[in-house]
Structure formats: structure tokens, C-alpha cells
C-alpha positions in Angstrom: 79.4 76.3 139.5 81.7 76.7 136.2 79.3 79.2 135.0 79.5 81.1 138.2 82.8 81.1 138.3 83.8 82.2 134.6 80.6 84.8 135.1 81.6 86.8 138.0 85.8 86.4 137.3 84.9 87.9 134.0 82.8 91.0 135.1 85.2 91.7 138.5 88.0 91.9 136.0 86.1 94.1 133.5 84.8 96.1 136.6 88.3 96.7 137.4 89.6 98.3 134.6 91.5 95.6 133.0 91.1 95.3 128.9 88.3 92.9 127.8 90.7 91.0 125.8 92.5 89.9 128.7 89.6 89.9 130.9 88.1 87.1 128.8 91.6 85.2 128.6 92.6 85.1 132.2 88.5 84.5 133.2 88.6 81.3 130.8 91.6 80.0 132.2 91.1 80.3 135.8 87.5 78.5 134.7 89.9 75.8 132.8 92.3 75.4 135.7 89.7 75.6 138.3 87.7 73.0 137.3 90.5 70.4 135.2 88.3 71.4 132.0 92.0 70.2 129.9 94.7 72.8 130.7 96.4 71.2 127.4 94.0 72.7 125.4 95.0 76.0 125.4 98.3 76.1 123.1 95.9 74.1 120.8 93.3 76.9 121.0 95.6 79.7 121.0 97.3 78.5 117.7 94.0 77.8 116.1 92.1 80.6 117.2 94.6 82.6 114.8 95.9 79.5 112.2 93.5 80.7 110.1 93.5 81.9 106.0 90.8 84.1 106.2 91.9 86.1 109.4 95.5 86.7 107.4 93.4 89.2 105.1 93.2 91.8 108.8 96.8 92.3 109.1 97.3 93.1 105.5 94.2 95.3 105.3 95.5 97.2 108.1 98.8 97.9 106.3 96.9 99.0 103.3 95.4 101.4 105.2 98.2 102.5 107.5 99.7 103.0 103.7 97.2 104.8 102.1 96.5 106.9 105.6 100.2 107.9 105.3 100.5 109.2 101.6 97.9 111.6 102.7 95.2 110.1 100.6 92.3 111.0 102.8 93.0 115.0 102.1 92.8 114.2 98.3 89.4 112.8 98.7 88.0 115.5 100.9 88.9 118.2 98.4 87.0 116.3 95.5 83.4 115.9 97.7 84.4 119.8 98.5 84.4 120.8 95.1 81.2 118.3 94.0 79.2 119.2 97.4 80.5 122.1 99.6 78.7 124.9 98.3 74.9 123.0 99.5 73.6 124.1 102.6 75.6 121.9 105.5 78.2 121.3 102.8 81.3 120.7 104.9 79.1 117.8 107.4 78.1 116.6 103.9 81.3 115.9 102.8 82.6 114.6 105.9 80.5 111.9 106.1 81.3 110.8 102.1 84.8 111.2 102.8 84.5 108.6 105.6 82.3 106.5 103.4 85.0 106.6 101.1 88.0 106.1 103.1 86.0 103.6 105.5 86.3 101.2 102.1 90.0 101.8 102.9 91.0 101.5 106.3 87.8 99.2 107.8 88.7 100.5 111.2 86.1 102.8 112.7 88.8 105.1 114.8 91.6 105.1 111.9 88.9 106.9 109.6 87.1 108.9 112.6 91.2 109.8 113.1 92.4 110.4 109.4 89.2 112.6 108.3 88.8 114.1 111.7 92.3 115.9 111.4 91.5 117.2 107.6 87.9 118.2 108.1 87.2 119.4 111.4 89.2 122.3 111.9 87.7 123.7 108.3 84.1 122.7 110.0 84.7 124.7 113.1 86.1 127.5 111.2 82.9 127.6 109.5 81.1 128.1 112.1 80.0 124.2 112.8 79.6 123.5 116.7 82.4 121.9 117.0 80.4 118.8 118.8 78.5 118.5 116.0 81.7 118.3 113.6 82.4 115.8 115.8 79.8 113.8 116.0 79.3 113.4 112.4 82.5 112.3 111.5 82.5 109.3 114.1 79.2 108.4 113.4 80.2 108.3 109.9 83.1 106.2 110.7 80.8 103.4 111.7 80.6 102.3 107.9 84.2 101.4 108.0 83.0 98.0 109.3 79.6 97.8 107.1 80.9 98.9 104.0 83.7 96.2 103.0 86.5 95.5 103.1 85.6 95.1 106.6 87.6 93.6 109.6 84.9 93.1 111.2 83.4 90.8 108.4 86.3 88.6 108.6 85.6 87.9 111.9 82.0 87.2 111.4 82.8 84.6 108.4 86.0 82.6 110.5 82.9 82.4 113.4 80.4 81.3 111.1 82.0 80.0 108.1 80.4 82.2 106.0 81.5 83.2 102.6 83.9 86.5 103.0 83.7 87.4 99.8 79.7 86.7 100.0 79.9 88.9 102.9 81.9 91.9 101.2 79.3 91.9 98.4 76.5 91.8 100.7 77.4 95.2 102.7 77.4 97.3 99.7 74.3 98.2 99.3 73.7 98.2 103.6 76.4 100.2 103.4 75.4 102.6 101.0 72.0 103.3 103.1 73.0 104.0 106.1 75.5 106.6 104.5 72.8 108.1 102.7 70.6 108.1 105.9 73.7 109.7 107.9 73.6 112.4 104.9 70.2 113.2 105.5 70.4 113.6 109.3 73.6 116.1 108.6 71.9 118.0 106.1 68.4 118.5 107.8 70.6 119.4 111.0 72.8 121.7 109.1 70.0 123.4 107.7 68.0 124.0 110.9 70.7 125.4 112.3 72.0 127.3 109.6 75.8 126.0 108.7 76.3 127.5 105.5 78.3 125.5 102.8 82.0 127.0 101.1 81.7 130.2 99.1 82.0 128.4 95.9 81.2 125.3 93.9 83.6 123.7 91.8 84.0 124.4 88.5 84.5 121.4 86.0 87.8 121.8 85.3 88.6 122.2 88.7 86.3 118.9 89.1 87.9 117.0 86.9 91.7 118.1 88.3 90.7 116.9 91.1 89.5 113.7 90.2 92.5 113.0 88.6 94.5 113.7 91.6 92.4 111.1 93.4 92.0 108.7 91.1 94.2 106.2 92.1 92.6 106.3 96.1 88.9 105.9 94.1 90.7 102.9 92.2 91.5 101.0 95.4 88.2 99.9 96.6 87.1 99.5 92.7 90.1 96.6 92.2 89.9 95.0 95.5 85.8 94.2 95.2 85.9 94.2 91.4 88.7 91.1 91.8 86.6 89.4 94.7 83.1 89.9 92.9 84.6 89.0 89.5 86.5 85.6 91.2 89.8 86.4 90.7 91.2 86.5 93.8 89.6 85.7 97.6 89.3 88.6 100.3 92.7 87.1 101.7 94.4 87.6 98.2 92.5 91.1 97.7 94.2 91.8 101.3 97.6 90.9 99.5 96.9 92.7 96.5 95.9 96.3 98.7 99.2 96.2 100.2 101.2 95.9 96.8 98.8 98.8 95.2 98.6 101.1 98.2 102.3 100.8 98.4 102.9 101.3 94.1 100.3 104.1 94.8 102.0 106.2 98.0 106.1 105.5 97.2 105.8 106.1 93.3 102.7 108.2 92.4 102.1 110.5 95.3 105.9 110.3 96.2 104.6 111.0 100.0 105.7 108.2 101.7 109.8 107.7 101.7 111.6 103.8 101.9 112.4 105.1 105.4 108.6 105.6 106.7 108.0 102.2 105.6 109.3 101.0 108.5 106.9 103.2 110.7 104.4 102.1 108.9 105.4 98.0 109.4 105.5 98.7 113.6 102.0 100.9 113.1 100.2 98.3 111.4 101.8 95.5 113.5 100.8 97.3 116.6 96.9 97.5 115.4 97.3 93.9 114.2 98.4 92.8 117.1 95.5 93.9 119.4 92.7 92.5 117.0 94.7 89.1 117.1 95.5 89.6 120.9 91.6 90.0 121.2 91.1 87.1 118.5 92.8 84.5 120.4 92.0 85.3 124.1 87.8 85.9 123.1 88.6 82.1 121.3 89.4 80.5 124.3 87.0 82.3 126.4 84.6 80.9 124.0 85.3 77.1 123.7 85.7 77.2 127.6 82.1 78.2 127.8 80.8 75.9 125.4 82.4 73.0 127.6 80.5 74.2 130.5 77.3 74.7 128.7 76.7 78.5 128.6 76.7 78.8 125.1 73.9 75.9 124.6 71.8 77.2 127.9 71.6 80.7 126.1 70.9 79.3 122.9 67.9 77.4 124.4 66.3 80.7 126.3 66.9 82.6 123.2 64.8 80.3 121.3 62.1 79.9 124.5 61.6 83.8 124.0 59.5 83.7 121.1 59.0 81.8 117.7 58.7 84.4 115.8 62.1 85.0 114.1 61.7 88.5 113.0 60.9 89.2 117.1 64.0 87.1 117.6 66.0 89.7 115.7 64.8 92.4 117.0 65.1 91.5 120.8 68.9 90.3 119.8 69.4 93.5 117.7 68.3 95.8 121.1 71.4 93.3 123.2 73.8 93.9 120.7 73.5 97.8 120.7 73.7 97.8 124.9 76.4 95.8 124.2 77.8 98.1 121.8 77.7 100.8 124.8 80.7 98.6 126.6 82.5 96.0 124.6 84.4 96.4 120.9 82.7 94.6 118.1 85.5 91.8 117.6 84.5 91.0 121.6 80.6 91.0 120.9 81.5 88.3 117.8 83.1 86.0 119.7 80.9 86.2 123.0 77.5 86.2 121.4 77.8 84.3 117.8 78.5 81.0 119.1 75.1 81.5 121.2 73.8 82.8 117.6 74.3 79.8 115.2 72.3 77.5 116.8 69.6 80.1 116.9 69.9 81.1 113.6 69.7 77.2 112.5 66.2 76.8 114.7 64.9 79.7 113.2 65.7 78.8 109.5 66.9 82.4 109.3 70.2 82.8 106.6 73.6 83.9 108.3 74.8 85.9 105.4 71.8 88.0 106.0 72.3 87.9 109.7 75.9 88.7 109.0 74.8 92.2 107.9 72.3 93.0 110.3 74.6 91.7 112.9 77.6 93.6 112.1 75.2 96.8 111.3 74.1 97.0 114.8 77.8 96.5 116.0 78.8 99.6 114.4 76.2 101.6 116.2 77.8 101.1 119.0 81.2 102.4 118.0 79.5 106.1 118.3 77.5 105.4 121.7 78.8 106.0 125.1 80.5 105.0 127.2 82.8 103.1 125.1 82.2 104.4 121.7 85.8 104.0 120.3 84.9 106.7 117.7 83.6 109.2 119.9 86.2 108.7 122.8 88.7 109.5 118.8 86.4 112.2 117.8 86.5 113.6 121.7 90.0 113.4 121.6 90.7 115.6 118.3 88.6 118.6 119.2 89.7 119.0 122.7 86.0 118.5 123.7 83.8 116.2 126.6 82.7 113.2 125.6 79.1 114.1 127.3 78.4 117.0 124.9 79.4 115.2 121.5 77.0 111.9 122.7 73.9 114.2 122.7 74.8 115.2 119.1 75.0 112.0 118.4 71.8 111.1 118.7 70.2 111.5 115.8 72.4 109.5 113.8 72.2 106.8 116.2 68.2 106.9 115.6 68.5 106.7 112.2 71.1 103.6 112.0 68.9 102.2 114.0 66.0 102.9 111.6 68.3 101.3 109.1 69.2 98.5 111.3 65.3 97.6 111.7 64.8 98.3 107.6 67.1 95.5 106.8 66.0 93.4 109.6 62.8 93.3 107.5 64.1 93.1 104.0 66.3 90.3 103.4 66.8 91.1 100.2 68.5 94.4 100.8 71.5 92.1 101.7 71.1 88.8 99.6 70.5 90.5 96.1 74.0 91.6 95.3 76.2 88.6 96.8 73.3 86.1 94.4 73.2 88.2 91.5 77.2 87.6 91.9 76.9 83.9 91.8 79.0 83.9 95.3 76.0 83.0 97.6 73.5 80.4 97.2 70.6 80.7 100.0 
């Protein structure tokens, strides 16, 4: 009766059109109430859901980026992949979707990059003669490596679930990361080509190259020193969190001279406001979770999941195909705390490693920040160009297919994940 109860409370609230952070919060509380599960229990889960070390690296990751998205960063980056790559045939899509590989390492929010590169790049991309669904579609489906390649949010989350390394984790979606931006480059070039988007007049020449690079030195520098002190052991992701906030801040009030004492304190209520909702979600998804493990969802899923098939690699597969419908109508930080606590016990039967899992998991999560209806970086994207959300799904599509063929390539290849956080010494299988 529990499960009923929580079940149906939870979907007539969704249904309705209230958030899903609060639709998991009030359905696991009228489920605790309802059946005298231990009322008490919820200050104690609300303050541990977010007493955490590792979850103190989100808020300061979000004010590094809030920083960095302020001092105008993004622009300087855009103009040095225009000068390297915006002559080629599709040039402009080609840059967009390094320019959100790049600053995707700086913000880890899917809709702040699909925001910040979106007003730099699409109005050029239009101009030149890109559908502008297309411009569109590129950059948010490029956003989705904001939470593959790190520093990702959406990591932390994974590793305070699991209690997997961070740092491990970090390391680990490099090289992930890395091929699904190269397959997103090949479905934006190939497009580009067939339909005949020309690139910019003119390549850079080196001087003009190597101005540039100068200018955005100190934005390419970021990522470098926050992974280079994880990977190297000198400080933990929390620390590296700390340490963005300090540089991004050094970088925007006394190098680029574009961000004033005064917008500081923008910035602070910006950043606040995006931290809040994460933790908001964070602490409400917590309790919805330790209310279902008391009633026994969370082992009776578990079991059918394992009951399905004992092959592993079909195991993933099947999961992998939930998590991308789920990705269609829940955020990513929701799917982490409704369906990894079902996970770990499968992933324990099956023998399979959860830093691996990590990246696979979180992989398929970001496909579904670019697929209707509730792809947060389409509904962005949608929002910038004045366009439907309809038309710029369908030119979605081929970059959802090839995450996905990405998605099932490191399903198979452990390796693809494991070899960099090993060769690091911060993961032992």
C-alpha cells in the first residue's frame, strides 16, 4: 500500500505541473506521515542529504562559472576556434560545438553553456545563412558535455550517491568526453556540408592566431589548473571548486577588467539562486529516496532488474534505453537519486565497476538534456532564437543518434573510462 501510495502521489503531482523537486518531497512525506514511517526523520535527512564535503564543490563551481560567464570569457574563446576552424566547410557549427566543449569544462551546467555560447554564436550562424534550428540544435546538443566532460555537477552527485572517487570520476570523463565532442563535430560537419553552410571568408593568420590565444589564455588555463591539481593530488575536487572561484575572480576583476566590485554582488545572488535549486532538488530527491528504501521499492526493483537477464552487458543496455526515456521528462540530478539507489545493488550482483558505470551513467543522462519534451537545453536553445521547440528536436536528431552510438561504444569498452583515472594512480578496480 506504501508503494501505491508514494507511486501515484508522486506522478498526480508531476501530472499536475508541480516541479519534480517538490513533487518528490511532498510525495515522500505524505508516504512518511501516512504510514508512521518516523516523521522525526526528516530534519535528520534534510540536513544530511546536503552536510556533505563533496556536494560543497557545486555551489562554488557554479560561482566560477557565473564569474567567468560574466567577464565575457566565452566570446574570447569563440573567436580563437574562429580563427583556427571557421574557414572549413560548416565552420561556424564547428566552432560552436568546441566552444561549448570548452566552456562546458567551465560552467558544468548544460543550459548556462547552451545560454552563454548561444548569445555569441548564433546570430553570426544565422547570418551565415545556417537554419537557424540547426544553429540551434547544435549548440544544445553540444552543451550536453558540460556534465561529461569535468568538472561536472552532475559527477558530484553520482560520487556523494555512490561513494565513488570524484576526483576518479573527473579523470575518467576526459577521454568520454572528448568522443562524444568529436562525434558531435562529425555530425555538424557532414550536415553542414550536405547542405552547403559555407565557413568565414578567411582563416586566421598566425599572428592573428597567436593574439588571440593570448587573449584567451587565462580562460584555457582554468580547466588546465583545476584537473592538473586534482590529477596531480594536490587538492580534492572540493578544493579545486575553491580554488576556481579565487582564479576566475583574479582572472575577470584584474586581467580582463570586465567584471566591477559592484557586479560581484549580482553574481553572489545568481550563483546562489542556481545553487539553490540543485540543493533544493538534492535534499527533497534524498528523502524521497530513503522513504522508498523503507518501504522496499528500491530492493523490489533491484531484484527484477537482476531477474531480467544475467548478462551484464544486456543489463546495461536495457538500463541505458530507461535512462534516455527518462531523460525525455526528469533533470539528471532527479534520475541520480531516483534510479542509483536501485543501481548499486545491481551493479554489486553483476560485478560490474561503478566508476565505469559512473560514466556511462551520466553519458546517457546528458542525452536527455537535448530530447523533448523536457530537454533543458533545447527548451534554452528554443528560447534564444525565437523558434518552436518541435522544429529544433527534429534537428536534433542526429546528434542524439550519435551520443547514443557513443553511449553503446563505452558501454562495451571499459577501458575507455578506466585507463586515465588508473594510469593516475586515483582508481584501483
Amino acid at each position: 500500500m506504501e508503494i501505491v501510495v508514494i507511486s501515484i502521489t508522486f506522478l498526480v503531482l508531476m501530472a499536475i505541473g508541480v516541479p519534480i523537486g517538490t513533487s518528490l518531497g511532498i510525495a515522500a512525506i505524505v508516504t512518511i506521515f501516512q504510514f508512521d514511517l518516523g516523521i522525526g526523520m526528516l530534519g535528520v535527512n534534510f540536513s544530511s542529504g546536503i552536510a556533505s564535503f563533496p556536494l560543497l564543490a557545486i555551489p562554488f563551481f557554479v560561482l566560477a562559472g557565473v564569474i567567468l560567464d560574466k567577464a565575457g570569457l566565452a566570446a574570447t574563446i569563440a573567436h580563437f576556434f574562429e580563427l583556427l576552424v571557421g574557414k572549413a566547410v560548416g565552420g561556424l557549427a564547428m566552432v560552436a560545438v568546441l566552444t561549448c566543449m570548452f566552456w562546458g569544462a567551465l560552467s558544468g551546467s548544460g543550459p548556462a553553456t547552451t545560454a552563454a555560447v548561444g548569445l555569441i554564436l548564433l546570430a553570426p550562424m544565422i547570418k551565415h545563412g545556417y537554419d537557424k534550428h540547426f544553429a540551434g540544435a547544435t549548440i544544445a546538443n553540444s552543451s550536453d558535455l558540460s556534465i561529461i566532460i569535468p568538472p561536472s555537477i552532475a559527477f558530484i552527485i553520482y560520487g556523494n550517491i555512490t561513494r565513488v572517487s570524484v576526483s576518479a570520476l573527473f579523470v575518467a570523463g576526459i577521454i568520454p568526453g572528448l568522443l562524444t565532442g568529436a562525434g558531435t563535430v562529425l555530425v555538424a560537419y557532414f550536415i553542414s556540408k550536405r547542405r552547403g553552410y559555407r565557413g568565414l571568408a578567411k582563416r586566421g593568420n598566425l599572428k592573428e592566431i597567436l593574439i588571440s590565444l593570448k587573449e584567451s589564455i587565462w580562460a584555457i588555463l582554468s580547466p588546465v589548473i583545476i584537473l592538473g591539481g586534482i590529477y596531480a593530488g594536490i587538492f580534492t575536487p572540493t578544493e579545486a571548486a575553491v580554488v576556481a572561484v579565487f582564479y576566475s575572480l583574479f582572472v575577470a576583476v584584474f586581467i580582463y577588467r570586465s567584471v566591477s566590485w559592484q557586479d560581484l554582488v549580482k553574481i553572489l545572488v545568481d550563483a546562489s539562486v542556481t545553487s539553490s535549486v540543485i540543493m533544493f532538488i538534492v535534499v527533497f530527491a534524498g528523502i524521497f529516496t530513503w522513504a522508498a528504501s523503507v518501504i522496499g521499492i528500491i530492493d523490489l526493483a533491484a531484484n527484477f532488474i537482476v531477474r531480467i537477464s544475467p548478462n551484464a552487458v544486456v543489463m546495461i543496455i536495457l538500463v541505458n534505453l530507461l535512462l534516455l526515456a527518462l531523460g525525455m521528462i526528469l533533470d539528471a540530478i532527479s534520475i541520480s537519486y531516483l534510479i542509483m539507489p536501485i543501481l548499486i545493488p545491481v551493479l554489486t550482483a553483476f560485478g560490474i565497476d561503478p566508476l565505469w558505470y559512473g560514466v556511462i551513467f551520466i553519458s546517457a543522462l546528458a542525452i536527455g538534456q537535448a530530447t523533448p519534451p523536457v530537454g533543458v537545453n533545447l527548451f534554452t536553445a528554443a528560447n534564444l532564437i525565437k523558434g518552436d521547440i518541435d522544429s529544433l528536436a527534429k534537428q536534433a536528431i542526429p546528434f542524439v543518434v550519435m551520443d547514443a552510438f557513443v553511449l553503446l561504444i563505452l558501454s562495451l569498452f571499459p577501458w575507455l573510462s578506466l585507463y586515465l583515472p588508473i594510469k593516475a594512480g586515483l582508481y584501483t578496480p
